[in-house]
C-alpha positions in Angstrom: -16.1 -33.2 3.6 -15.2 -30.0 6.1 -13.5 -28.6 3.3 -16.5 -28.7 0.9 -19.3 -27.2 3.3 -16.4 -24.4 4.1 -16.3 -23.9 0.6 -20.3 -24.0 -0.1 -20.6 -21.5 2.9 -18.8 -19.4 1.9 -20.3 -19.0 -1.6 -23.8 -19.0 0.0 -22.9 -16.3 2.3 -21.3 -14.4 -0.3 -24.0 -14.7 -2.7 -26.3 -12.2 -1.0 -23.6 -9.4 -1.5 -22.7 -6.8 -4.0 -19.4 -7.9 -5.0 -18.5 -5.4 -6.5 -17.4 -2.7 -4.1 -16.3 -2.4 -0.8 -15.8 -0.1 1.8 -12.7 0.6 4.2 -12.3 2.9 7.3 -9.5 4.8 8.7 -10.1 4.4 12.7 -7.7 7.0 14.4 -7.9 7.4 18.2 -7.0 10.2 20.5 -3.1 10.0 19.7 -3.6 10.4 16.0 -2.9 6.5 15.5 -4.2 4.3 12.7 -6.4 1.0 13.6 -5.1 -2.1 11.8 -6.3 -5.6 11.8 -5.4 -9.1 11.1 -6.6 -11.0 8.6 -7.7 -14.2 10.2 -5.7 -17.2 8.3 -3.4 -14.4 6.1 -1.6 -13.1 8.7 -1.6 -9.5 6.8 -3.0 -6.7 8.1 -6.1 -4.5 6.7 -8.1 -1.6 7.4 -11.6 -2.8 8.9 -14.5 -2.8 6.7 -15.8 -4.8 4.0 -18.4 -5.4 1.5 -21.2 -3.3 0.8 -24.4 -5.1 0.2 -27.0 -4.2 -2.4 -29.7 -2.1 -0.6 -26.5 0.0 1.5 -24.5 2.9 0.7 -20.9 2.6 1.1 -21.4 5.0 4.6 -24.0 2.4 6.0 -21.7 -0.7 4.7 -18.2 1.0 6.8 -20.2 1.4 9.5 -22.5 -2.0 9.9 -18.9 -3.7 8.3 -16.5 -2.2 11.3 -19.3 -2.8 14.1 -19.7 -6.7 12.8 -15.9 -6.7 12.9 -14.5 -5.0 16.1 -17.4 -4.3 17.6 -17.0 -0.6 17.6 -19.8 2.1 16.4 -17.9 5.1 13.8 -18.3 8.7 14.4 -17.4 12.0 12.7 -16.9 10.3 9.6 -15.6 11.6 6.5 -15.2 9.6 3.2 -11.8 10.7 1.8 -12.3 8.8 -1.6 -12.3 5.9 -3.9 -9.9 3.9 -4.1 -9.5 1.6 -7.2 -7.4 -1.7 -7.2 -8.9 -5.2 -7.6 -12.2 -4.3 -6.8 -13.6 -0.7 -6.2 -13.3 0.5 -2.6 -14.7 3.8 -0.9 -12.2 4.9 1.8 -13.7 6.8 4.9 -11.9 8.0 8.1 -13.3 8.1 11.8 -12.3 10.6 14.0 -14.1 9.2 16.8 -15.5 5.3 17.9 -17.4 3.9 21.2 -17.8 0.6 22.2 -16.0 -2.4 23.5 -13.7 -4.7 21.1 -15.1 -7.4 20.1 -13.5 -9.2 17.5 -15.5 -11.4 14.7 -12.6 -14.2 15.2 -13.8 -15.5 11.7 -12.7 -12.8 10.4 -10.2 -10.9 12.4 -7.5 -12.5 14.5 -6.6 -9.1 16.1 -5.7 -5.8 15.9 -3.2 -2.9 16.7 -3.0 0.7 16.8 -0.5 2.5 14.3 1.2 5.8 13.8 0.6 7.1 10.8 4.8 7.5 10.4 5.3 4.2 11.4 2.6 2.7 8.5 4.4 4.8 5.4 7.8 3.1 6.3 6.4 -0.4 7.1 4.2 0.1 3.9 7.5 1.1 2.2 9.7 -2.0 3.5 7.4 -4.3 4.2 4.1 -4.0 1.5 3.3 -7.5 1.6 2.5 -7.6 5.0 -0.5 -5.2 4.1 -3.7 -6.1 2.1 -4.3 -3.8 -1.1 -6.6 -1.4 0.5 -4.0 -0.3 3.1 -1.0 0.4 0.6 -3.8 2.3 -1.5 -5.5 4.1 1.4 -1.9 5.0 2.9 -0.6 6.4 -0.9 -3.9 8.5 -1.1 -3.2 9.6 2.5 0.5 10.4 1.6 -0.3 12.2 -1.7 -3.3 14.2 0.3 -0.3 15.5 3.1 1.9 16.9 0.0 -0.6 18.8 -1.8 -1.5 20.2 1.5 2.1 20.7 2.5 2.5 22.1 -1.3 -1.1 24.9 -0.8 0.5 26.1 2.6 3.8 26.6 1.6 2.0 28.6 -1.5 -0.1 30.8 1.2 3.6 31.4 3.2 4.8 32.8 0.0 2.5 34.5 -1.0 2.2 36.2 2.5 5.6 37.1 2.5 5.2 38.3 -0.9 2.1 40.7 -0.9 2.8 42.7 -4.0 2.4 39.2 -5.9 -0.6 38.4 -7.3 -2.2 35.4 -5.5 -3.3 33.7 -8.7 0.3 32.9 -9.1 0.9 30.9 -5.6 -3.2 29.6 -4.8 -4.5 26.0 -6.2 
């Protein structure tokens, strides 16, 4: 009987929502770190957020979704993109937070601060231990550092090489 009203609840309480997209936030604190959580019963990790519902945009869905789950209000926020797996996700990062933790146990079993070198190798070795949106988010974030790594080594050149015309070395 437990089984079944878990089961009915949670297709009543998702029934209100627009399944259909979702939204996910990169936290970083002061040391440049990456906020994880646990997926309570999965025992993988995500990035906090969740699903948008029908009257939100995916900004006011991050931030209601990561204050319902950790109990922290998002700052200096800037969406970095879609990402597209399963279902469609809009991925934000936050520069800033205040608040106290306070963890929607239903949810969330915990969480744990990252560095963003430590999540590309864990991602690399160890992907299952990550829900999609992380292994997306961190690919995006990784493809993101190269092209930037790829336009200043272009401005370098081209610096060292003023009688070249920029066109040649600028995106």
């Amino acid at each position: 009987m437990k089984h079944l009203f878990e089961n009915w609840r949670r297709f009543v309480v998702s029934e209100g929502k627009d399944l259909n997209w979702s939204s996910k936030c990169m936290i970083f604190d002061d040391a440049g770190r990456i906020m994880l959580v646990e997926v309570a019963g999965r025992g993988t990790y995500d990035l906090p957020g969740g699903h948008g519902q029908s009257n939100e945009t995916p900004l006011e869905a991050v931030k209601r979704e990561v204050f319902e789950e950790v109990g922290l209000k998002i700052d200096q926020i800037k969406m970095i993109g879609p990402l597209n797996g399963r279902i469609n996700r809009f991925l934000f990062a936050a520069m800033d937070f205040s608040g106290d933790f306070n963890l929607q146990l239903e949810e969330i079993s915990d969480y744990m601060w990252i560095s963003v070198d430590d999540l590309l190798i864990d991602v690399m070795y160890k992907p299952q231990k990550f829900e999609e949106s992380v292994v997306l988010s961190i690919e995006m974030y990784k493809k993101a550092i190269e092209e930037l790594r790829d336009h200043a080594d272009r401005v370098e050149y081209f610096q060292s090489h003023p009688n070249n015309d920029p066109e040649d070395y600028m995106i």
